[in-house]
N, C-alpha and C positions, 0 to 999 in steps of 0.2 A: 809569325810562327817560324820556330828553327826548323833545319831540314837536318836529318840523320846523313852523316857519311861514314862510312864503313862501322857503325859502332859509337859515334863519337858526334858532338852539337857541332856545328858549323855556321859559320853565317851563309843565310840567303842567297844564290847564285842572282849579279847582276842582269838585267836583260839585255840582252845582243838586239842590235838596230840590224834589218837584214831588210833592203831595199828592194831585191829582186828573188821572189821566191814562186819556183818553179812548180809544175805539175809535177805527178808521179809519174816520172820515166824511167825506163830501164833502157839501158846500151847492152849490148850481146856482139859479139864477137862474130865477123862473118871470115869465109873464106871470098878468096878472089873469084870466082863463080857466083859468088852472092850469096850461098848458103852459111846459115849459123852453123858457130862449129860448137859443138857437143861443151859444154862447161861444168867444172865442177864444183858449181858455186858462184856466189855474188858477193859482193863486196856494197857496202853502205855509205854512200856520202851524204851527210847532214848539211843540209840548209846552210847553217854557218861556216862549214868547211868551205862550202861551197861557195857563199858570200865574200870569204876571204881572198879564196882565191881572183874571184873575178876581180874585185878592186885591185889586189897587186899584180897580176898578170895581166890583166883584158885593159881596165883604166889607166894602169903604168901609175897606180899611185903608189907612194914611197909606204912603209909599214907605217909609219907612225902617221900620214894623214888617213890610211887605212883604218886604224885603230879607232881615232878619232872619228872618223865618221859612222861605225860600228858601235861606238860607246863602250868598248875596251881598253885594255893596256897592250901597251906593244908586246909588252911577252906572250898573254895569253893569244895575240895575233898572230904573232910569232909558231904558237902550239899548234893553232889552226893549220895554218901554212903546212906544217910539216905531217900533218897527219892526213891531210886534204891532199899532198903529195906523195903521202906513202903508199896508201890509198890506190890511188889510181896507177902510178908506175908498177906496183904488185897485182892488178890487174889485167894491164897490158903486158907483162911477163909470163902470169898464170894462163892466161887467156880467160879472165872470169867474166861474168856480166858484171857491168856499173848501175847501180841502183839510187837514184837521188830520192831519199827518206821524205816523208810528209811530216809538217808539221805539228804535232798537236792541236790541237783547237783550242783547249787552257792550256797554253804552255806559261811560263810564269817565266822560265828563262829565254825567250823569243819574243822579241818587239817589231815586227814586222811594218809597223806606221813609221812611215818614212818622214824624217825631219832635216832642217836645214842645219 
């Protein structure tokens, strides 16, 4: 089955390998007293942002064995990276909460079975 984008046939979004996927948490913003400070707004990181990140920041692995171990291309790792980056630095600037999204239950583009 094709999937519609914007108007238009496309192929099938590949499925993302995502090894460690988290609860539903939210981050909020405290002051130095401990109290949350008032926010206007949350900001959304996806499971795969997320996933990205930790392998090339947390594991130290290079993009390209990142990719690979995700079952992506390094560019689209690459897109991850920078939006999983913007993300968060726009957060910490705004003062917004961080919200790590849930995944679907049918997702079709999320492979969550972790392989060697």
């Amino acid at each position: 089955m094709w999937r519609w984008r914007r108007g238009v046939v496309g192929r099938k979004p590949k499925p993302r390998i995502i090894w460690f996927v988290p609860p539903r948490v939210v981050f909020i913003p405290i002051d130095e007293s401990g109290r949350p400070i008032p926010t206007s707004g949350s900001i959304e990181i996806y499971p795969d942002e997320l996933e990205a990140l930790r392998l090339v920041y947390l594991e130290k692995l290079t993009q390209e064995e990142a990719a690979k171990r995700m079952g992506i291309s390094r560019g689209t790792l690459w897109r991850l990276l920078d939006s999983g980056r913007r993300k968060l630095v726009q957060a910490i600037i705004e003062l917004k909460s961080i919200a790590i999204a849930q995944v679907p239950e049918r997702s079709s583009s999320v492979d969550t079975t972790p392989r060697q």
